[in-house]
N, C-alpha and C positions, 0 to 999 in steps of 0.2 A: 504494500500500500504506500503509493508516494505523492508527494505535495508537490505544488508547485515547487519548493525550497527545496527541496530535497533532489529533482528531476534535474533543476538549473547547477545543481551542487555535484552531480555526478556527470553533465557533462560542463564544467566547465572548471573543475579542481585544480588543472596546472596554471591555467588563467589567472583565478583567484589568488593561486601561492605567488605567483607572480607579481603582482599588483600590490602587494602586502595589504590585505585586507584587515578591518579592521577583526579584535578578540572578540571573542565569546565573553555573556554578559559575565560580570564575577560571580553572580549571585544565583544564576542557573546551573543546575545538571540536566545536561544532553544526555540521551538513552534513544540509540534504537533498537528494537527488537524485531524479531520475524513475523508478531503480528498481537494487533491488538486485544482486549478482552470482548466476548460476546456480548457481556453485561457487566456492571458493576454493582450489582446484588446477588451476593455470594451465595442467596437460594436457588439463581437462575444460571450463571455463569459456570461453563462446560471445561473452557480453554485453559489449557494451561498458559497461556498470557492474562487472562483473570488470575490465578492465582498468585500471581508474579504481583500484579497490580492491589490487589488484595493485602500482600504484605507491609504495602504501602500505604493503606486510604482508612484501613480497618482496623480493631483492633481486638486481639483472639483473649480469650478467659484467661487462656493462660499463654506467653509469648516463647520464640526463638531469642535464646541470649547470642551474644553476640559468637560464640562457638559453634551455634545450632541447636544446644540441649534444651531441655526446657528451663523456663522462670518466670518469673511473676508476671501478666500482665497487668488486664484488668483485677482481677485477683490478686492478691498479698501474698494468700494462704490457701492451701485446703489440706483435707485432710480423710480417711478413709474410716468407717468402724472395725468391726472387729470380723464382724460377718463377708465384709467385703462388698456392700451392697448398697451402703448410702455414703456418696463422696457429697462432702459440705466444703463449698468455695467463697471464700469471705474477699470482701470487693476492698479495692481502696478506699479512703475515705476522701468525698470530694469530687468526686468525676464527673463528667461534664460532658455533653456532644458538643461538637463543633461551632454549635448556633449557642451555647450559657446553659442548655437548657439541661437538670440535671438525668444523668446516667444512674439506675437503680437497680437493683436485685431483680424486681417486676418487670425492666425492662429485657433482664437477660432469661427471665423463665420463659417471658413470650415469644421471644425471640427463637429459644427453643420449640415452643411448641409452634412454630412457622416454620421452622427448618424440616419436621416430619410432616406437614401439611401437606396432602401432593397436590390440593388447588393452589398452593401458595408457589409448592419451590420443585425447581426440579432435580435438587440434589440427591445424589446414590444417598442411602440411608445411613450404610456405613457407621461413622463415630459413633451412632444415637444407637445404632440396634439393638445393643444389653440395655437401654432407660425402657423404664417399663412401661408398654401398650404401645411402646414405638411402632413396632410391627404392623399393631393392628391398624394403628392410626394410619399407617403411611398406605396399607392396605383401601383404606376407605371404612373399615369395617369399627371404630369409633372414634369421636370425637376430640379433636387435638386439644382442647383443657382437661384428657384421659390422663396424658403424655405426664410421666413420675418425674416432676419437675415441680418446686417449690421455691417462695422468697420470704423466710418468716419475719424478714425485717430488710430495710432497703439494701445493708449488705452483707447478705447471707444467700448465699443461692443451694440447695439440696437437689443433689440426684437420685435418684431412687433407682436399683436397677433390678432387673432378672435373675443375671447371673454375673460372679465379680467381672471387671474390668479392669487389670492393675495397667492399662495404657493410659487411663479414661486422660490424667492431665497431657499428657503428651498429644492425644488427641485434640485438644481443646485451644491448640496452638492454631488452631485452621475453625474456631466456631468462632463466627463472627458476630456478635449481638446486633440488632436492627433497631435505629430509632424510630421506637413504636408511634410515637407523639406525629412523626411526619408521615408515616405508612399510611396513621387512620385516616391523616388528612388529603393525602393528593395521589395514593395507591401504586402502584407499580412507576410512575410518574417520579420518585422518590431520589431515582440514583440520575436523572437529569442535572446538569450544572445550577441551576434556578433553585432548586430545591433540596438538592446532595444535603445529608450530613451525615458526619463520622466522627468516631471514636479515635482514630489511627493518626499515624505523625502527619500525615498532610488530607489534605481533602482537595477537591476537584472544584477547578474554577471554569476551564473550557473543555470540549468533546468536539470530538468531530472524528471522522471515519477514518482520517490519516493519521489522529494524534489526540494526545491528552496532556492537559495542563493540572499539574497538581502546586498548592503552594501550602507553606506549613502551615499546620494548625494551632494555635498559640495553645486551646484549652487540653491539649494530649496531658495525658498524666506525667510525660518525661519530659514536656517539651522545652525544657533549658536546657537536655543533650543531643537536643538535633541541629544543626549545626546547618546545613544549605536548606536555602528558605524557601524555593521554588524549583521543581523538574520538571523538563517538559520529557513526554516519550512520544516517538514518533512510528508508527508499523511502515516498516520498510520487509515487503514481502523477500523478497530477492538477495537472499545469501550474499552473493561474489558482491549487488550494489551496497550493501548493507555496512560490508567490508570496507569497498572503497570510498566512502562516506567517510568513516571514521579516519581511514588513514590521511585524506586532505583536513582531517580538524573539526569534521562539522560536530562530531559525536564525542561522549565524554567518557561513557560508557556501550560498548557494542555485544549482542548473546550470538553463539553459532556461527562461528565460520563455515566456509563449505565443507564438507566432510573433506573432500578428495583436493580443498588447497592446504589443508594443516601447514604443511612445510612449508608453502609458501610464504604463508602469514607471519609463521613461527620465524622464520629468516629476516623479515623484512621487519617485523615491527619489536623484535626481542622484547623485552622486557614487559613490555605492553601488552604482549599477546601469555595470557596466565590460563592456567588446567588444573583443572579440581576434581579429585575426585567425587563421584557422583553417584546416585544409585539410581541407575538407567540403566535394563535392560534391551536389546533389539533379541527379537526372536519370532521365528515361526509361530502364527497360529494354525493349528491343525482340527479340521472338520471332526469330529468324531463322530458325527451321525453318518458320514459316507465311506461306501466300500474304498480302496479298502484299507483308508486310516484307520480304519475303529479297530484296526489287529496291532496292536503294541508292539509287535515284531518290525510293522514295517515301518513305525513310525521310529524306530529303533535301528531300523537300517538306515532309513533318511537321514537322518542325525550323522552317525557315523558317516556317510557319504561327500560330509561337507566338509571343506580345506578351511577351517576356521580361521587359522594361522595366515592364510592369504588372502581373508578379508579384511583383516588388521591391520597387515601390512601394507596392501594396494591401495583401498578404501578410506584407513585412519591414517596413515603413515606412524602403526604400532603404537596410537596413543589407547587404544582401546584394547582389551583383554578379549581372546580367545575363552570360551566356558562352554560347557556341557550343564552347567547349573545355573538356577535361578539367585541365588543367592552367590556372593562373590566368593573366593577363594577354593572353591573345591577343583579336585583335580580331573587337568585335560588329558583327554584318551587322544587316540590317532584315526585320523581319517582310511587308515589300513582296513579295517576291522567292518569292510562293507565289501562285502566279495560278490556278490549277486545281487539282483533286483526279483528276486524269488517273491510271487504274491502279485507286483505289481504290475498289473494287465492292461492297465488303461493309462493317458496320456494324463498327468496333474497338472491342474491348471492353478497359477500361481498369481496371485490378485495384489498387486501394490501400487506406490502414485508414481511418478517422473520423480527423476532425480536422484537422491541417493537410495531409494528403494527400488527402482528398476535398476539399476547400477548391480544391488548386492542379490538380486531375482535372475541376473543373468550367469553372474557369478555361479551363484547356486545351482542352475537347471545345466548348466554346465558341467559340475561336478557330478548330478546325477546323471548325465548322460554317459559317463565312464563307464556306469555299471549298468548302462540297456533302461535308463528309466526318463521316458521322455515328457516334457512338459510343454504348458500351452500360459504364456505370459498376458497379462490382463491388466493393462496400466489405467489407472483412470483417478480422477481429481478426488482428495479428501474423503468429503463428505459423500460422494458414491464409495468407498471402499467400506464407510464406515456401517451404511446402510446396507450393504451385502452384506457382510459378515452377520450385525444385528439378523438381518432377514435368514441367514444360515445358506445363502449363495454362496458359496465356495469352498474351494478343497484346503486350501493352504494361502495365505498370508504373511506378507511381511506384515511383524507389528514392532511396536515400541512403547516405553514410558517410560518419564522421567518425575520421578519422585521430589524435585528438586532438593530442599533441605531436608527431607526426611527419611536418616538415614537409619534408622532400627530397623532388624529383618521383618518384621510384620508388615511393612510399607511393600517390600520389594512381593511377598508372599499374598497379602489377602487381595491385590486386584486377579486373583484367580483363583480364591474362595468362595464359597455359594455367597449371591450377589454381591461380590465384585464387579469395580465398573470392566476388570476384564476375562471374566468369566462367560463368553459368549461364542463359544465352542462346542458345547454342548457334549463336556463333561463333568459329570457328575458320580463324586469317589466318596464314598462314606468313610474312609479309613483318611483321607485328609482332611477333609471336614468336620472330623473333630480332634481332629491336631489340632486345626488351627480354631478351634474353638475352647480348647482344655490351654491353649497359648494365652487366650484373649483372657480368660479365666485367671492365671499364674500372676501373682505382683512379684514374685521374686527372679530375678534377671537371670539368674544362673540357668533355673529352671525351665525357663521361659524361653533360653536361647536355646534346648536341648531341645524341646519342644518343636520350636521352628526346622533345627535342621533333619530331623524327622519326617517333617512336612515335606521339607524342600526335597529328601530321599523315595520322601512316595513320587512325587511327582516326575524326578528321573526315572523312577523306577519303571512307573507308567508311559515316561515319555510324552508327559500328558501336552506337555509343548514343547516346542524344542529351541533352546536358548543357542545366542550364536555369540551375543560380544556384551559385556559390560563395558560400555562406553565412557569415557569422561566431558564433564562441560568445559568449556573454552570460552573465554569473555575476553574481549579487548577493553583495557582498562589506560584512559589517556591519564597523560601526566599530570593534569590538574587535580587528580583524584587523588585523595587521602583516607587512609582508616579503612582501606583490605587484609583481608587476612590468606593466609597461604593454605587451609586447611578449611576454607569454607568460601561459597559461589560469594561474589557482591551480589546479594541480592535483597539485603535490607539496609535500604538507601539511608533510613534515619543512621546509620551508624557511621557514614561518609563525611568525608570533609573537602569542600575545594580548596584549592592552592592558589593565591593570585601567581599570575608569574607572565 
């Protein structure tokens, strides 16, 4: 998505350096990104560019400290009983939206009980599912003032659940509370520039389809440590443009290089161009309602069949990791251990978009042609691939997700847990399913990790998808930027600083 400024910027960059134009304002952070959010009400909002933006305008129960772990947000405190079944979140004292008007206990139980609305939102259920009647609620089958949620006093918030949840705060880093007061009044109308308000370090002054204007929020609970007063972010669809932006100066901040320029980048902008790790999977989704995936063997040969090692290295230039696992560090086998295409009768047809997924699709359907197993490629934009699969059109898929800061194994693990937003393969394993529900259950981390890689063992074991690269994020970070960390994405901007210079 480009602006006029942006369009005039890309062809005319040696011009401008030429001419010595003038800086960038002091007092702004430039950001472009690959694309904007679909909405700015985190009931509605799908995109991972929402959630990016989200971290910025909103503010969670409980927040990302500046390592990624969790810590206090809106919240001070909370605390668990003994049963495991009722977490009590005690608010700061003082809080405030955006507009003076004050932020209370009442407004986060409601909040809650709109986030399991399904007339209200249309988020996966997800974080909410162990609060009690969540299920039903989000079912239609009762009423969202059901939903096991209480405010005994303006800051006091109670959850009541089903069954324990020792995540629940680590979850609550991404539960946004909605100022009710403006909802009742002008309804989905809300997150418009006119009307916005929030809780988070900045709030939103302008909108438009190319870009967003945020400027700080004086009433944030922190906000004497935020430090750049205004960001604009711009959706520049186009990788390689996106790139070349930043490097004639117009950007402060840049996400995603092209996969297949790494080196390039890495050469030309050193210091500037920084890699994080990430907890981003790319992997195959595989049909299981169709012959003849649903035979674990030969989804078992597939796997093997593929040179992982060579898409690493041709596709990332080796910044991304070779797996056979969903979760990172377990051990790579060899692409040897596929001796035949025994089973496979019919031609697989392989469903991804342009660009670096028909890239690592040909890759692939090349490696299985070694062993006699032919495929039929199916390239088409986003949201049709996104809508096949949903609809259960297809054999195999490239897919992906990136978890951005959230790096506990339950992140990487439950979007392929019964409702997960990527559970839509149409497998369904009872012996993972309550792995990863006796997981959700566990408060003790030891416990909890053994739990998980259990999970993650059934799912090799079945083959139930087949993982190709744990990939890393890549951010161009210009020099005016201060307050990054080397062991975490820039991606919550209150914790930056500009540098005049």
């Amino acid at each position: 998505m480009l602006n006029r400024r942006t369009l005039l910027a890309a062809t005319a960059a040696t011009s401008l350096a030429a001419c010595g134009r003038a800086g960038p304002p002091a007092d702004l952070l430039r950001v472009a990104t690959s694309g904007l959010p679909d909405s700015l009400d985190p009931a509605r909002g799908e995109f991972a560019a929402a959630a990016l933006v989200y971290k910025q305008i909103h503010a969670g129960l409980t927040e990302y400290a500046p390592d990624g772990s969790v810590g206090p947000g809106l919240a001070e405190s909370w605390s668990v009983d003994e049963s495991g079944l009722v977490w009590t979140f005690r608010l700061r004292e003082g809080l405030m939206w955006s507009d003076g008007h004050p932020l209370t206990a009442e407004d986060v139980a409601w909040s809650a009980r709109r986030i399991v609305d399904p007339t209200q939102s249309f988020a996966v259920l997800g974080d909410f599912y162990a609060v009690t009647n969540a299920r039903a609620i989000h079912a239609g089958d009762m009423a969202p003032d059901q939903l096991g949620v209480s405010a005994p006093d303006d800051r006091t918030v109670e959850f009541r659940l089903d069954t324990p949840l020792g995540l629940l705060p680590t979850l609550m880093r991404e539960f946004y509370p909605f100022p009710r007061h403006v909802i009742e009044r002008v309804g989905l109308d809300w997150v418009r520039p006119e009307h916005i308000v929030t809780a988070g370090a900045y709030t939103v002054t302008a909108e438009s389809q190319m870009s967003l204007d945020l400027v700080h929020n004086p009433r944030h609970y922190a906000a004497e440590q935020v430090s750049i007063p205004a960001i604009r972010i711009d959706g520049v669809r186009e990788d390689a443009t996106r790139m070349r932006l930043f490097r004639a100066g117009d950007y402060d901040l840049a996400d995603r290089p092209p996969a297949n320029q790494i080196d390039y980048w890495r050469e030309r902008l050193g210091d500037q161009f920084q890699s994080f790790d990430a907890p981003i999977l790319r992997y195959l989704k595989v049909n299981h309602a169709r012959a003849p995936l649903d035979d674990a063997r030969v989804r078992r040969l597939l796997s093997r069949a593929i040179d992982r090692q060579f898409l690493a290295h041709e596709f990332y230039a080796d910044t991304a990791t070779p797996t056979e696992f969903v979760l990172p560090g377990g051990v790579q086998t060899h692409s040897e251990l596929a001796p035949q295409a025994g089973g496979v009768s019919r031609p697989l047809q392989i469903r991804t978009t342009t660009g670096e997924g028909e890239r690592l699709a040909v890759a692939i359907s090349d490696d299985w042609a070694r062993f006699g197993i032919e495929t039929e490629l199916l390239v088409s934009y986003p949201t049709d691939l996104y809508q096949a699969v949903d609809a259960g059109d297809f054999d195999i898929a490239i897919a992906s997700f990136n978890r951005g800061l959230k790096s506990d194994p339950f992140f990487m693990l439950d979007p392929f847990a019964p409702d997960g937003f990527a559970a839509n393969f149409n497998w369904d394993d009872e012996i993972f399913a309550e792995l990863m529900a006796a997981a959700r259950r566990q408060n003790e981390p030891g416990a909890r990790g053994q739990l998980y890689l259990a999970a993650m063992a059934r799912i090799h074991d079945q083959m139930a998808v087949i993982p190709l690269l744990h990939e890393r994020a890549h951010w161009l970070v210009g020099e005016r930027v201060a307050g990054t960390r080397a062991d975490i994405q820039p991606m919550l901007w209150r914790d930056l600083e500009l540098i005049d210079g």
